[in-house]
TIMI-2910 file (N, C-alpha, C, CB; in pm, 1 decimal, decimal comma, always signed):
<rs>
+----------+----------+----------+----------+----------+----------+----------+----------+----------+----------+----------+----------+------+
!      n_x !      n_y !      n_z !     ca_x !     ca_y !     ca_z !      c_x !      c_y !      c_z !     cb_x !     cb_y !     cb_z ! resn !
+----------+----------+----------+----------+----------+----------+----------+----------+----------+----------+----------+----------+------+
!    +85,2 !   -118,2 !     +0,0 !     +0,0 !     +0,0 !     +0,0 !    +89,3 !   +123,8 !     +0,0 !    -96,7 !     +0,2 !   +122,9 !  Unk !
!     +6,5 !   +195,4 !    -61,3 !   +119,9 !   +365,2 !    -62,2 !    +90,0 !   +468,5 !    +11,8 !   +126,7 !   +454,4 !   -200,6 !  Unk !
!   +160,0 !   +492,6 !    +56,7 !    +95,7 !   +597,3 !   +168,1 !   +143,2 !   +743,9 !   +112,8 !   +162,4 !   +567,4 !   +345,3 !  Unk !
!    +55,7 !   +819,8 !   +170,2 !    +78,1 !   +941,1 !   +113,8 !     +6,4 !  +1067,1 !   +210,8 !    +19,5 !   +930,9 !    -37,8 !  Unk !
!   +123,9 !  +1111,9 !   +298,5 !    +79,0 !  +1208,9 !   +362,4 !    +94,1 !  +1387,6 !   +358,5 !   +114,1 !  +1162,9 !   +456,1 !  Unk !
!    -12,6 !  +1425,1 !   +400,6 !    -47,5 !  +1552,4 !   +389,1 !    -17,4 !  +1619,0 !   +479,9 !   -155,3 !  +1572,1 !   +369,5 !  Unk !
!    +70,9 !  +1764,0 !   +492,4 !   +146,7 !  +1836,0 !   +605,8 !     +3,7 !  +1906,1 !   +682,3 !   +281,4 !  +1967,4 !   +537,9 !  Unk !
!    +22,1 !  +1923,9 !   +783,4 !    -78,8 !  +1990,1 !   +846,2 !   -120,1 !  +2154,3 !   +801,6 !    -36,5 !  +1980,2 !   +986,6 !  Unk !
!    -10,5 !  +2201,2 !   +787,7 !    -25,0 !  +2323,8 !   +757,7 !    -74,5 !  +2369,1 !   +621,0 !    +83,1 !  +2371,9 !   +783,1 !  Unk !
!    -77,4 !  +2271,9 !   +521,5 !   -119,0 !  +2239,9 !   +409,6 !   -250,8 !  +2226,1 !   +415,2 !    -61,4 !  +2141,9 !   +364,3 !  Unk !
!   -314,5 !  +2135,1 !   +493,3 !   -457,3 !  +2109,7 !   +544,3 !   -543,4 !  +2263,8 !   +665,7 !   -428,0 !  +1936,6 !   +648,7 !  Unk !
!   -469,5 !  +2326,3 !   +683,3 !   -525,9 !  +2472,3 !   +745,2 !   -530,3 !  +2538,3 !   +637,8 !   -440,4 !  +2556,4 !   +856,4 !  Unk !
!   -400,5 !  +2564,8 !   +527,2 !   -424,5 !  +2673,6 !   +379,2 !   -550,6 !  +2651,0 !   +346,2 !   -329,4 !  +2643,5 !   +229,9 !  Unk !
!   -580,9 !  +2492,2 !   +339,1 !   -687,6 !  +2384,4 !   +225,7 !   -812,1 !  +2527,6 !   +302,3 !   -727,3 !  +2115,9 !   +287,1 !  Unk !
!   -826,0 !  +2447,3 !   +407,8 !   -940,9 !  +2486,9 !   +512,5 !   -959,1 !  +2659,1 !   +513,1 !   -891,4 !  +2427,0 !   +682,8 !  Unk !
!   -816,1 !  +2736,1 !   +562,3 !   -865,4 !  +2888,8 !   +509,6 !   -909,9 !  +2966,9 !   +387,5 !   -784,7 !  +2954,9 !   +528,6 !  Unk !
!   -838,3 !  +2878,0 !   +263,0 !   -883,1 !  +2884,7 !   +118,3 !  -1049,4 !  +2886,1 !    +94,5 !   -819,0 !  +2753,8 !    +42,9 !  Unk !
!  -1086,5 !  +2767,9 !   +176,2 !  -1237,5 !  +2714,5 !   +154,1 !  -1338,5 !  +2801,9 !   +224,5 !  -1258,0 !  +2562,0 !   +211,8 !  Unk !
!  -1271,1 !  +2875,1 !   +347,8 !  -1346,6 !  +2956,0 !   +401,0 !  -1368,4 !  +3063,6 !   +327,6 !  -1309,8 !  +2982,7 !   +507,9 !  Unk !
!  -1254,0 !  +3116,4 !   +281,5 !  -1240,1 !  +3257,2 !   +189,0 !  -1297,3 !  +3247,5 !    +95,7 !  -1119,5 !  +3304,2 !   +140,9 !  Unk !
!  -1330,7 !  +3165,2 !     +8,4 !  -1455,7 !  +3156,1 !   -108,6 !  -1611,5 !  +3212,0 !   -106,3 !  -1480,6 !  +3012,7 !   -127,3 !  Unk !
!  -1617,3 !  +3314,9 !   -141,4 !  -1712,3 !  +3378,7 !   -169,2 !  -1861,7 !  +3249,2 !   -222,6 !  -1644,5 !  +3490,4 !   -283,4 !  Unk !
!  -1833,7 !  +3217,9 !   -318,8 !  -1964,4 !  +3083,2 !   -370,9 !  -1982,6 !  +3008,4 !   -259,2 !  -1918,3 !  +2956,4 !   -503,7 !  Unk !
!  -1878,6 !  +2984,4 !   -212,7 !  -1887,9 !  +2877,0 !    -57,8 !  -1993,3 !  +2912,6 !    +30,1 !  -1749,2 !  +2887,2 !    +50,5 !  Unk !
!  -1917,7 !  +3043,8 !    +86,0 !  -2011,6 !  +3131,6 !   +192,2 !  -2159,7 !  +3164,1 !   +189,2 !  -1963,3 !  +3257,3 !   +196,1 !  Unk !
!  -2180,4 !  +3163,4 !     -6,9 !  -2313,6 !  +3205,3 !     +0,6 !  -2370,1 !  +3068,5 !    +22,1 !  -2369,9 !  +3288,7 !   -126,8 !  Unk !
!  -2344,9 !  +2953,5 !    -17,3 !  -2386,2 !  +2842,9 !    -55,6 !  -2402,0 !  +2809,0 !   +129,0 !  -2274,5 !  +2750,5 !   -175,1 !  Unk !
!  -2256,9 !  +2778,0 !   +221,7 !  -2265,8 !  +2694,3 !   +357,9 !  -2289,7 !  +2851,6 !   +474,2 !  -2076,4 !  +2574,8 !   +392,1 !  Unk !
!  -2267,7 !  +2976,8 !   +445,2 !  -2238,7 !  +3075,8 !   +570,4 !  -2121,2 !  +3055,8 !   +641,2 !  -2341,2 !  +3069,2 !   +674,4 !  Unk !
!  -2087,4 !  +3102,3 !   +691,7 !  -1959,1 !  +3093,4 !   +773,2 !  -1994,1 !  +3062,2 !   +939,3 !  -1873,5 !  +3245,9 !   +754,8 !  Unk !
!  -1890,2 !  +2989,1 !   +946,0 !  -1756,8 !  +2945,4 !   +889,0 !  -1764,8 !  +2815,9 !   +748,4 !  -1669,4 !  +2878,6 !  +1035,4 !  Unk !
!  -1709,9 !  +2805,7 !   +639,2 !  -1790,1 !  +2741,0 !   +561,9 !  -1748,7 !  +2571,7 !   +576,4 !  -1776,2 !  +2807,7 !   +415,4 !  Unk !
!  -1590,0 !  +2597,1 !   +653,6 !  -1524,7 !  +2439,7 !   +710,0 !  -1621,6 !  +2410,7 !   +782,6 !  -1378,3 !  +2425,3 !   +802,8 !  Unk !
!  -1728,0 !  +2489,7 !   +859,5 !  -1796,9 !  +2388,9 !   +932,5 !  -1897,9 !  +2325,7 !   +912,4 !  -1820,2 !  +2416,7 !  +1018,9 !  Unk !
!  -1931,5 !  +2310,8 !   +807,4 !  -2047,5 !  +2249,1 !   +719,9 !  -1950,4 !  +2145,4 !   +656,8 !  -2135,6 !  +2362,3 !   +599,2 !  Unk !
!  -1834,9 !  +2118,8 !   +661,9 !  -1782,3 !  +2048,1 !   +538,7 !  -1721,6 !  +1921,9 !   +650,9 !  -1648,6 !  +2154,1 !   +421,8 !  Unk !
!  -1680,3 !  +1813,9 !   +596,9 !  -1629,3 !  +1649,0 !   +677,4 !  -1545,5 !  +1679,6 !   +577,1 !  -1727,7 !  +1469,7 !   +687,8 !  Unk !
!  -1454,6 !  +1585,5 !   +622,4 !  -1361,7 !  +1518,2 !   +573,1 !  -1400,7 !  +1358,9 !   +612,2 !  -1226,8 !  +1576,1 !   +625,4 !  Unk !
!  -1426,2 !  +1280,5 !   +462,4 !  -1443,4 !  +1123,2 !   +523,4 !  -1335,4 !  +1031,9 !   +429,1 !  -1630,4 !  +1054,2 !   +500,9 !  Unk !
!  -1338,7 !   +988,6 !   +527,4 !  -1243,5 !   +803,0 !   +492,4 !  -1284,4 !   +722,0 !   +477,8 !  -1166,7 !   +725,0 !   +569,4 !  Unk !
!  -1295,9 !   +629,2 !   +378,0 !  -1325,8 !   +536,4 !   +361,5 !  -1248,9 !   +446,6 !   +298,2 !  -1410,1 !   +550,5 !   +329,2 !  Unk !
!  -1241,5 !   +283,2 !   +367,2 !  -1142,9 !   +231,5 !   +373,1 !  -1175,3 !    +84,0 !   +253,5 !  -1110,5 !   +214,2 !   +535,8 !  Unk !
!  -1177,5 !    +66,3 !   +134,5 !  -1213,6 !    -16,8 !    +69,1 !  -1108,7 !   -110,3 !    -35,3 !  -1305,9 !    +48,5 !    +18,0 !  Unk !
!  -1122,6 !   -260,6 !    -27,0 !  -1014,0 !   -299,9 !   -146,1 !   -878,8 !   -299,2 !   -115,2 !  -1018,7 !   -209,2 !   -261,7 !  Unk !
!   -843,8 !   -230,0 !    +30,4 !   -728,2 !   -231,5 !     +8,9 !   -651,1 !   -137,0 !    +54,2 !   -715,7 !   -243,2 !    -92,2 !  Unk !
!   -733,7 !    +11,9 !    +31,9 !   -705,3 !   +131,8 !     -5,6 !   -823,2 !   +247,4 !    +72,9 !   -705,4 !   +124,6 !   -170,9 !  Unk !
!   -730,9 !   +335,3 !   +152,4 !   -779,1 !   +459,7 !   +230,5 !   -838,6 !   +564,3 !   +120,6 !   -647,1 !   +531,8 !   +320,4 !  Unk !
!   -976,1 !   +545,7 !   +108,9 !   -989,6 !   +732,5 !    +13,1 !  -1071,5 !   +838,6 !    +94,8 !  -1101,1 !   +729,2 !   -166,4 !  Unk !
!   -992,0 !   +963,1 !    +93,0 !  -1015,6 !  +1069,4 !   +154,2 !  -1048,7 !  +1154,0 !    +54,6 !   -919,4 !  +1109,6 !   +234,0 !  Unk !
!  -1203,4 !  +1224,5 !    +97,8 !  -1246,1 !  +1320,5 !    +54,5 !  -1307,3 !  +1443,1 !   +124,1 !  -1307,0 !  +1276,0 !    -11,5 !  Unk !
!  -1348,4 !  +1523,9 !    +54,7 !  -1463,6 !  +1640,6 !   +129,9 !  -1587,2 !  +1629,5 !   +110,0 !  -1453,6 !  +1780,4 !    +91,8 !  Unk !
!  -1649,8 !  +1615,9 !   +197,7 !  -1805,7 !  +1637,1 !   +154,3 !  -1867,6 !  +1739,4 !   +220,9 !  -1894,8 !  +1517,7 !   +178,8 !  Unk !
!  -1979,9 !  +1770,8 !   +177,1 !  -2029,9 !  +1844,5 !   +279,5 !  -2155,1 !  +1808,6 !   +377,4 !  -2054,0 !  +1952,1 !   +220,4 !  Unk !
!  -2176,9 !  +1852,9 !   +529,8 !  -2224,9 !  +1737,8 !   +608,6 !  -2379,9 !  +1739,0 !   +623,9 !  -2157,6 !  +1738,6 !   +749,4 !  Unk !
!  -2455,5 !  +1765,1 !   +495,4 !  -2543,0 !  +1739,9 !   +443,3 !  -2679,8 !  +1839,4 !   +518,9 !  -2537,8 !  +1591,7 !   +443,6 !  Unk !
!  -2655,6 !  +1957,4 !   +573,6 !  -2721,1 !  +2053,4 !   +649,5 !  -2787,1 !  +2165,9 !   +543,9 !  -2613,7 !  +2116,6 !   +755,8 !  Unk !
!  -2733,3 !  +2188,4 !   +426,9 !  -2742,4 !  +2247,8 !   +342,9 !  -2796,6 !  +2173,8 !   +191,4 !  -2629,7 !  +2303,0 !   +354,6 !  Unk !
!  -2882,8 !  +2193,8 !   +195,0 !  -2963,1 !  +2111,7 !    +10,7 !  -2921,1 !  +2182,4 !    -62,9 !  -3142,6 !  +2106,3 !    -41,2 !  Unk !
!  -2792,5 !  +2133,1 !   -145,1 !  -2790,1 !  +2175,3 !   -268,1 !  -2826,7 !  +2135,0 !   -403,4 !  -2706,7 !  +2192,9 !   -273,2 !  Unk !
!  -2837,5 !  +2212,6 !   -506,3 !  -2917,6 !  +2112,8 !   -638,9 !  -2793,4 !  +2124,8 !   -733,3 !  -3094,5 !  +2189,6 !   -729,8 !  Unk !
!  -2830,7 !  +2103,2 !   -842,7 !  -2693,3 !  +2004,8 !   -917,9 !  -2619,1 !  +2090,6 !   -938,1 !  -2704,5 !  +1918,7 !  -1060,9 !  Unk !
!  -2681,9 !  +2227,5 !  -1001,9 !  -2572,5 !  +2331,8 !   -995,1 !  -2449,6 !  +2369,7 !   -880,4 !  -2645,1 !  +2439,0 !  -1002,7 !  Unk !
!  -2516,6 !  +2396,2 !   -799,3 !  -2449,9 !  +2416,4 !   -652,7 !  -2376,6 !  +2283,1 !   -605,7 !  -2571,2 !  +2455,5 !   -534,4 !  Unk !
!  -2408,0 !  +2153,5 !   -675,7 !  -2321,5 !  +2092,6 !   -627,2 !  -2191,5 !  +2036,6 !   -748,5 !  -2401,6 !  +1990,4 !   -552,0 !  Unk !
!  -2213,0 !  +2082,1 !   -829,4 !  -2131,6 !  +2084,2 !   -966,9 !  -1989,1 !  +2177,4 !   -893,8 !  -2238,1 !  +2183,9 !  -1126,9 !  Unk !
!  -2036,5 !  +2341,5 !   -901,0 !  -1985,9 !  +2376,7 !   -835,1 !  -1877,5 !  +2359,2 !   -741,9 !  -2041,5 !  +2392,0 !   -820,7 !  Unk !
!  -1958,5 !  +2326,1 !   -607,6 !  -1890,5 !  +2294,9 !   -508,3 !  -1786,3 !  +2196,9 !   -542,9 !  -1971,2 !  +2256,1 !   -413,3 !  Unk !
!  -1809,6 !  +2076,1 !   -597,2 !  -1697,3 !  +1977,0 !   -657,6 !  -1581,3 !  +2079,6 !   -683,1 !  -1747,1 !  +1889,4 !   -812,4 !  Unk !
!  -1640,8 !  +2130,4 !   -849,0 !  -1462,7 !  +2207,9 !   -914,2 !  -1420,2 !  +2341,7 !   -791,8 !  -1490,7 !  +2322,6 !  -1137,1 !  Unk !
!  -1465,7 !  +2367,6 !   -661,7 !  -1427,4 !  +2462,2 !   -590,8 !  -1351,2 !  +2371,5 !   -515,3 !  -1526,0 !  +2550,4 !   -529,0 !  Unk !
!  -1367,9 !  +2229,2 !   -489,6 !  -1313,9 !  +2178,6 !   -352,6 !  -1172,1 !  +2141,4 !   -435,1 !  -1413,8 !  +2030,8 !   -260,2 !  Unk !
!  -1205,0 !  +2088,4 !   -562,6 !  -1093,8 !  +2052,9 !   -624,7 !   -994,4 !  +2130,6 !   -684,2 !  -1124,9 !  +1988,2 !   -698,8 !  Unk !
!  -1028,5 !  +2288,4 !   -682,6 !   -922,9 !  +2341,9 !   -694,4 !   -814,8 !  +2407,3 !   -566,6 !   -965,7 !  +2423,0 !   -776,7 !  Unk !
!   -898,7 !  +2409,8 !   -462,6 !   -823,4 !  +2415,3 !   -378,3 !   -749,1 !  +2325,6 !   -316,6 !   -867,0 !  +2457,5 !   -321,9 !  Unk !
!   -785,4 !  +2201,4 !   -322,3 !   -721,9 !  +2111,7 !   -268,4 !   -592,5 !  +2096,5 !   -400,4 !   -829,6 !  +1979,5 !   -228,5 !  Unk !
!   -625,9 !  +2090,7 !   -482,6 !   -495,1 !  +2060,4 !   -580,3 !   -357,2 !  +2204,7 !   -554,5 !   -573,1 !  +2063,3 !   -784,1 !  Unk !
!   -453,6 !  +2284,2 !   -574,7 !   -353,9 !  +2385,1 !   -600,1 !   -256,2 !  +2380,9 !   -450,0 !   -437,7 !  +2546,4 !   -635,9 !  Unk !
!   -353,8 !  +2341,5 !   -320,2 !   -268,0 !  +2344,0 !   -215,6 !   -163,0 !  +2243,1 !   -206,5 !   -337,7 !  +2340,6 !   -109,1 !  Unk !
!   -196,4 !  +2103,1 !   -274,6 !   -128,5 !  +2001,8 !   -290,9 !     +1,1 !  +2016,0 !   -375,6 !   -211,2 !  +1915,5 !   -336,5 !  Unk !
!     -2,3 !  +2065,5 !   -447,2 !    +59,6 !  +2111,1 !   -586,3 !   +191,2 !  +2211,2 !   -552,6 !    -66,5 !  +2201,6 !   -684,6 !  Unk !
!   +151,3 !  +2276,5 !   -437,4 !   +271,8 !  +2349,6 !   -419,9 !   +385,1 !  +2293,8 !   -284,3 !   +215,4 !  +2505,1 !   -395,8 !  Unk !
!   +374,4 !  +2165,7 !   -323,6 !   +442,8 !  +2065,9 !   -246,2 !   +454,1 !  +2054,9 !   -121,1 !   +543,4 !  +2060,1 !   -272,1 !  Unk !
!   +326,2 !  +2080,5 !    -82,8 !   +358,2 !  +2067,6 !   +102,7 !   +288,8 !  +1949,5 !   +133,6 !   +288,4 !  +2205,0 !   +218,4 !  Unk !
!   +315,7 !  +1829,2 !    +53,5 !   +308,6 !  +1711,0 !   +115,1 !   +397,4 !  +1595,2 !    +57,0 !   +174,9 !  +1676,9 !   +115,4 !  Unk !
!   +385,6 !  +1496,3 !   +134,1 !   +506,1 !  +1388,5 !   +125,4 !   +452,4 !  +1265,3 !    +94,1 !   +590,3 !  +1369,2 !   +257,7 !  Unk !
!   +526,5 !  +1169,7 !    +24,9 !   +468,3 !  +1006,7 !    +42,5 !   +607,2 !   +936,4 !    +93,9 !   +401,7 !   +920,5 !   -131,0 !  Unk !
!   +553,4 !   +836,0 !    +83,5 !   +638,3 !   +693,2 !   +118,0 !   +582,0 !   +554,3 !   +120,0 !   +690,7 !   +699,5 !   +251,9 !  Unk !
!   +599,0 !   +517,9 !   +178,8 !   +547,2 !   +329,7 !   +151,4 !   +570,2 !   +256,5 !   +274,2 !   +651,8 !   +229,1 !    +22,1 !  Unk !
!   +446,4 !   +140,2 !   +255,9 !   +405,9 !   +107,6 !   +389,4 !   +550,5 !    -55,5 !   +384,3 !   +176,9 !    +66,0 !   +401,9 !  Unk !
+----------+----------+----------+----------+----------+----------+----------+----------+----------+----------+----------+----------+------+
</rs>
């Protein structure tokens, strides 16, 4: 299995990024991390971590189209500027 970990401080940018989003705010209110999970799920083999949001807020496809390419650009772009590490189990 491959492991692949994420710096903490990397995961606060993720989290202040997500707050600072304007579409977010209108969509969850602030604070907008607090509407949002982080879940694990452990299948096959293999840990997958995502964001969701913790289902307090009905959104319709737009808003959740959205929300997807918002979570995914922050998370990449935070990823991307190398503040995380792998290695192997």
């Amino acid at each position: 299995m491959k492991r692949v970990g994420i710096r903490m401080d990397a995961l606060a940018q993720i989290i202040e990024d997500l707050n600072k989003n304007e579409e977010l705010r209108n969509i969850f209110g602030e604070p907008v991390a607090g509407r949002l999970l982080v879940i694990a799920e452990f299948a096959d083999g293999d840990v997958d971590l995502r964001i969701e949001e913790n289902g307090d807020v009905g959104m319709g496809d737009t808003e959740s189209r959205r929300f997807v390419e918002i979570i995914d650009r922050v998370v990449f772009t935070n990823l991307n500027r190398s503040q995380y590490s792998s290695g192997s189990n």
